[in-house]
C-alpha positions as a printed NumPy array, in Angstrom:
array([[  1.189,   3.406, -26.741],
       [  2.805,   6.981, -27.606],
       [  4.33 ,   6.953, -30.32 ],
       [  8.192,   8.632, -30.498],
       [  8.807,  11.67 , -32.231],
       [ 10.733,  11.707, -35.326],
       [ 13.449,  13.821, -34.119],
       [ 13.819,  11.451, -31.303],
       [ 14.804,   7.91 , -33.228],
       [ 17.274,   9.329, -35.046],
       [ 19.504,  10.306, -31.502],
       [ 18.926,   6.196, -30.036],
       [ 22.288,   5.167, -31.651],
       [ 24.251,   8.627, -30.496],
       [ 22.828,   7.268, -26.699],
       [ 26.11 ,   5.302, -26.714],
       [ 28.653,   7.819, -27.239],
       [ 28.301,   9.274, -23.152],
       [ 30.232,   6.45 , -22.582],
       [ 34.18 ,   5.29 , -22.243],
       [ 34.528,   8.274, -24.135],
       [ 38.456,   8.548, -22.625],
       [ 41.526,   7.014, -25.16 ],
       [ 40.261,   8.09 , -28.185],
       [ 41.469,  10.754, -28.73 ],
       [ 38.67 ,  13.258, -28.439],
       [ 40.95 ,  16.059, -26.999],
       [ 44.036,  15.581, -29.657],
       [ 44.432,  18.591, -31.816],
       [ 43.904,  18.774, -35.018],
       [ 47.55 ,  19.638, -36.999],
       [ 47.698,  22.442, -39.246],
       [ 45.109,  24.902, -37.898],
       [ 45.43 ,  28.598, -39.075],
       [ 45.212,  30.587, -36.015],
       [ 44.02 ,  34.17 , -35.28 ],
       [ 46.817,  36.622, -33.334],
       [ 44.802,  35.742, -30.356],
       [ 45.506,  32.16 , -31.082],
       [ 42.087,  31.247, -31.721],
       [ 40.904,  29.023, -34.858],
       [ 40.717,  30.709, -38.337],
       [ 38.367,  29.172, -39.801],
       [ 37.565,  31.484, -42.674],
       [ 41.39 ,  31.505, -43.905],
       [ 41.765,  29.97 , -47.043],
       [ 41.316,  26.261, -47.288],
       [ 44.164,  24.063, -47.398],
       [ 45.29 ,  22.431, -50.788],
       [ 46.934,  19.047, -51.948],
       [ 50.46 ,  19.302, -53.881],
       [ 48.205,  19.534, -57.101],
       [ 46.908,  22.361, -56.243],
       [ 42.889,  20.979, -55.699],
       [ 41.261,  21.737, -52.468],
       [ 42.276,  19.361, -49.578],
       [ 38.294,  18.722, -48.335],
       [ 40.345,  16.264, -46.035],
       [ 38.774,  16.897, -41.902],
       [ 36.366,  16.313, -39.64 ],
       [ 32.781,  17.484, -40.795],
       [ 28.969,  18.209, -39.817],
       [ 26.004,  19.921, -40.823],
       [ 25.22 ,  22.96 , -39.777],
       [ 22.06 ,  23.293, -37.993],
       [ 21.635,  27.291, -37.129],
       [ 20.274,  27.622, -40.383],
       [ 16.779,  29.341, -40.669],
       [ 14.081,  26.991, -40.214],
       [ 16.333,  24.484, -38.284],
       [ 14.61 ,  22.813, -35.521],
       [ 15.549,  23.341, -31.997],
       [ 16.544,  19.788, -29.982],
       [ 14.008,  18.042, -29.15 ],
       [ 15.66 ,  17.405, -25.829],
       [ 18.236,  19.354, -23.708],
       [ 21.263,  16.979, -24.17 ],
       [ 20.517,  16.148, -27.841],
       [ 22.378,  16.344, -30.471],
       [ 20.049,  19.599, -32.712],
       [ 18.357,  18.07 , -36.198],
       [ 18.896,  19.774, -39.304],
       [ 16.147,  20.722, -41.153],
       [ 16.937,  18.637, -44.024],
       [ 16.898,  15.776, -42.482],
       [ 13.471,  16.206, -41.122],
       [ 12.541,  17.184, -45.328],
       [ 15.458,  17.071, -47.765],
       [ 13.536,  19.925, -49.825],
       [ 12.775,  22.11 , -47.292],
       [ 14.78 ,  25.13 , -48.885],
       [ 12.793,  24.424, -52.039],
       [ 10.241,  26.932, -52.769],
       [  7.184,  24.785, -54.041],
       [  9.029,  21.501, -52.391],
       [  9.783,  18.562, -53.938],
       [  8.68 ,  17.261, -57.133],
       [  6.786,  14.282, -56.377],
       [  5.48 ,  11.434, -58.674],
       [  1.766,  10.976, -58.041],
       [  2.57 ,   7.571, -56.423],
       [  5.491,   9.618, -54.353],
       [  3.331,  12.142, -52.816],
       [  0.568,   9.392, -51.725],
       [  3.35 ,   7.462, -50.302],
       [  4.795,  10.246, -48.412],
       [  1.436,  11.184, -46.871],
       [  0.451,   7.731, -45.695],
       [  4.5  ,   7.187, -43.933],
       [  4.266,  10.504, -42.07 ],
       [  1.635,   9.914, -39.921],
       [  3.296,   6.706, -38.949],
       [  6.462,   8.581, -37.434],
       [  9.135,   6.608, -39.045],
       [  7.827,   3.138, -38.317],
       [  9.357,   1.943, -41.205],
       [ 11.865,   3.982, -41.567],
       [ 15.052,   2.13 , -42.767],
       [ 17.956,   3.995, -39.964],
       [ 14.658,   3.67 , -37.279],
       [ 15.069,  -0.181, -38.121],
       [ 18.94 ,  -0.072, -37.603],
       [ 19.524,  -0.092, -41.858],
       [ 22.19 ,   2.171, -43.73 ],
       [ 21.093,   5.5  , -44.062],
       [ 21.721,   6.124, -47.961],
       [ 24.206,   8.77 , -49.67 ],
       [ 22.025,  11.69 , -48.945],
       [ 20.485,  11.046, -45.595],
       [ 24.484,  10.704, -44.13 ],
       [ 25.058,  14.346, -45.345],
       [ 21.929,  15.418, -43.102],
       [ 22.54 ,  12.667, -40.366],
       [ 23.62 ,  14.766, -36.599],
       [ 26.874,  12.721, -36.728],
       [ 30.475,  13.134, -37.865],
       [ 32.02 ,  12.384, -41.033],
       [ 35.458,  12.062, -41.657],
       [ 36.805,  12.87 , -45.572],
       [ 40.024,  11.732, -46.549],
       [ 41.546,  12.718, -49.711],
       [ 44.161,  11.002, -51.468],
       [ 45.301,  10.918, -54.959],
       [ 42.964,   8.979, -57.424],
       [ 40.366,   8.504, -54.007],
       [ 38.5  ,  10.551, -51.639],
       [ 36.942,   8.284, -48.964],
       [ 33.952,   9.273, -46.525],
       [ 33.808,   7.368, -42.758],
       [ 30.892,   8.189, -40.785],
       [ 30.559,   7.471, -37.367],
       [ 26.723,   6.113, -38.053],
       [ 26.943,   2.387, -38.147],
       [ 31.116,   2.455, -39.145],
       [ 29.911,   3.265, -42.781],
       [ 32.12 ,   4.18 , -45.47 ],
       [ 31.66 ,   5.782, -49.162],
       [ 34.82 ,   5.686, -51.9  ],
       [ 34.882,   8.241, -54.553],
       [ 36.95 ,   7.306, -57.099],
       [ 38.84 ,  10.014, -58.797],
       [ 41.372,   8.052, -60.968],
       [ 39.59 ,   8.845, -64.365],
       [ 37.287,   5.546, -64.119],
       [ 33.681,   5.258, -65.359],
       [ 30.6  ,   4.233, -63.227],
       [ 29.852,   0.684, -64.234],
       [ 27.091,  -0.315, -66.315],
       [ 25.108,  -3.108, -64.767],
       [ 26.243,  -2.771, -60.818],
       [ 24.952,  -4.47 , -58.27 ],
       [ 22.573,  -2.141, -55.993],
       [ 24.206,  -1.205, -53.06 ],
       [ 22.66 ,   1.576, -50.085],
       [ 25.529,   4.268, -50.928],
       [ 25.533,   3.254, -54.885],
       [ 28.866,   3.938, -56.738],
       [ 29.949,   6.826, -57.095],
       [ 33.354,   8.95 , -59.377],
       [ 34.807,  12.102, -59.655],
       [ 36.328,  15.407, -61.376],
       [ 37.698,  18.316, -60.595],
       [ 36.22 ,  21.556, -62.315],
       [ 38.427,  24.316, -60.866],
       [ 37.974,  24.176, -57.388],
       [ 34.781,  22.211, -57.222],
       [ 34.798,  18.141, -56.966],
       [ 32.006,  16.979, -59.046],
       [ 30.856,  13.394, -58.07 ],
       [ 28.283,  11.387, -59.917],
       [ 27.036,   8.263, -58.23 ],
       [ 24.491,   5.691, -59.528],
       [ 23.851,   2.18 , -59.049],
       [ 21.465,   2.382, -55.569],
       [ 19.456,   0.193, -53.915],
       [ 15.126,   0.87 , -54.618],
       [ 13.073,   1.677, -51.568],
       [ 15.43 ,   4.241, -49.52 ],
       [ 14.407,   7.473, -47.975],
       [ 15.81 ,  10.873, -48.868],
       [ 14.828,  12.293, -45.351],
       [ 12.617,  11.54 , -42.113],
       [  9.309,  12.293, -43.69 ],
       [  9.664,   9.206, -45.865],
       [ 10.366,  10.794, -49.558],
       [ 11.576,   8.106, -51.273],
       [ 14.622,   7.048, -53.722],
       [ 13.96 ,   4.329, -56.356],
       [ 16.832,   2.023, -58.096],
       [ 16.791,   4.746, -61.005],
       [ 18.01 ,   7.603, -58.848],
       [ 21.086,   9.142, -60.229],
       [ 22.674,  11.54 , -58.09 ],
       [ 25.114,  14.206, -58.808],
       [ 27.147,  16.465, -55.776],
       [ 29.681,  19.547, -55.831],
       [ 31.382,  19.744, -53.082],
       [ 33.307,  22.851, -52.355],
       [ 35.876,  23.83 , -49.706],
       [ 34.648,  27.744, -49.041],
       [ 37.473,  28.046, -46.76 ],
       [ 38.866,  26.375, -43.813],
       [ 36.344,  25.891, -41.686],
       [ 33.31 ,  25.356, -44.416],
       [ 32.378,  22.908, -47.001],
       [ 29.396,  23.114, -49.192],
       [ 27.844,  19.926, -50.844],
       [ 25.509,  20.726, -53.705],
       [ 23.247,  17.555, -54.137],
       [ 21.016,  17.288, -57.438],
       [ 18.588,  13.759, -57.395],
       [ 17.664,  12.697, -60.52 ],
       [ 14.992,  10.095, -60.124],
       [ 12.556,   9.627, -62.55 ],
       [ 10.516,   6.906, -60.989],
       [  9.979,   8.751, -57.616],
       [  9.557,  12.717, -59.569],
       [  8.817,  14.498, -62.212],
       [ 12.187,  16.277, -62.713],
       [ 15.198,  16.769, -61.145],
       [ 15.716,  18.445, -58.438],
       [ 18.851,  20.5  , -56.206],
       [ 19.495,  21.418, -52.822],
       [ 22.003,  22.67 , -51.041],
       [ 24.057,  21.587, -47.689],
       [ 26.695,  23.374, -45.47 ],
       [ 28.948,  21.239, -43.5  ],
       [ 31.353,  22.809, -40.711],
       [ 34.728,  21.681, -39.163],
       [ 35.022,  19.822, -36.162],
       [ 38.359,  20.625, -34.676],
       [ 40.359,  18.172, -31.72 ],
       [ 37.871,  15.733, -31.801],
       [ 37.419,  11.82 , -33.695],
       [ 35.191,   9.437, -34.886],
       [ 33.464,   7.248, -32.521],
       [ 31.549,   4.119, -33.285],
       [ 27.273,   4.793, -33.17 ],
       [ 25.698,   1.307, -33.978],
       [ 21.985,   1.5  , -34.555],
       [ 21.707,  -2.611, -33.212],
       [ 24.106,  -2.407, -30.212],
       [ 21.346,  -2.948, -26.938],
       [ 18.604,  -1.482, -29.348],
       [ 15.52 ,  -2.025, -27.457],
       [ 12.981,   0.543, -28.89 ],
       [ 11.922,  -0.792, -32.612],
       [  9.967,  -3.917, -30.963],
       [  7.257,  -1.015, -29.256],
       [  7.056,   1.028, -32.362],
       [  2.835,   0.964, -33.752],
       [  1.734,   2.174, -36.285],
       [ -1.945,   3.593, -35.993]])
């Protein structure tokens, strides 16, 4: 049997969104948009701010795939793939830092085009993989909380900003636990406390249960947010390591729900050679 390409699993749950697309509210506008004197979107004008004065990183996000290097579609239709999500270190120079065991592991999953990969198998996709994932995110910020939705699976993330610690001996979960600061303009977010055996990106690189990861996100204006990710994970490599993500706004436009399991049909005919 052929086997699917890994650019094409990843779209199955997105399948459902052609449909009853009407009464919710994919064509309400967005409040508060700086416009241009031809009435257009500004989206470099400075970035909105809470009554404290922080960036608001409150909207309706994505990644942005015309980066160099980004893959094309693999289908005219599809939503495009970033290139990070295919390999989370693909901006990295000599790549990523593998443990001996990591880099063996990586080699034998590969060939087997995401077989056993946990989102091909309808699981959570893990803190990083949802910043790479070609779905929306919604980020709401509040004081002492910012929350993350994503449409994948109805999933949620709560960053606590209300001075707490992360706790000691938590019980592993697939988006860990995770606080935050403000330095300046930049919310600094350290999360811990993950599950062992998730993937960092498509080609199988793996996070263990010792992974501690640390992210800056920063509001560049209105219409872009950068989210600096740094995985420190001793088990799966040999040092730390830091890449770098660009998310854009989606304007007039809402969540909708993407379930991996709803009429799934396609993991029972996966092989692995």
């Amino acid at each position: 049997m052929k086997h699917f390409q890994p650019t094409v699993l990843m779209l199955l749950a997105a399948g459902s969104l052609v449909s009853s697309l009407s009464g919710q509210w994919l064509n309400y506008p967005t409040p508060g948009v700086p416009r241009t004197s031809d009435g257009k979107p500004n989206l470099s004008a400075a970035c909105p701010r809470t009554t404290d004065g922080k960036p608001d990183l409150s909207g309706v996000w994505e990644p942005v795939y015309n980066r160099p290097g980004a893959p094309p579609p693999p289908f005219e239709g599809c939503a495009p793939v970033s290139r990070e999500f295919l390999n989370i270190g693909a901006s990295l120079k000599e790549g990523l830092p593998y443990q001996p065991w990591a880099a063996e592991l990586v080699k034998k999953r590969r060939p087997e085009e995401r077989a056993h990969d946990p989102i091909t198998n309808c699981l959570p996709a893990g803190l990083v993989r949802l910043h790479t994932y070609a779905l929306l995110k919604r980020v709401i910020q509040i004081p002492g909380l910012v929350v993350i939705l994503n449409e994948l699976d109805a999933s949620y993330r709560q960053i606590f900003t209300d001075g707490r610690s992360l706790p000691v001996d938590p019980n592993p979960t697939w988006n860990g636990y995770s606080v935050g600061r403000w330095e300046g303009d930049t919310l600094v977010v350290q999360s811990s406390g993950f599950r062992d055996g998730m993937w960092a990106d498509a080609g199988g690189s793996p996070l263990t249960d010792a992974a501690k990861i640390s992210e800056r996100f920063r509001r560049l204006d209105f219409g872009h947010l950068e989210i600096e990710i740094t995985v420190d994970d001793p088990k799966a490599y040999t040092k730390p390591w830091t890449v770098k993500l660009d998310q854009a706004i989606k304007l007039d436009t809402n969540l909708i729900d993407a379930f991996c399991h709803e009429n799934e049909k396609d993991v029972q005919h996966l092989v692995v050679k």
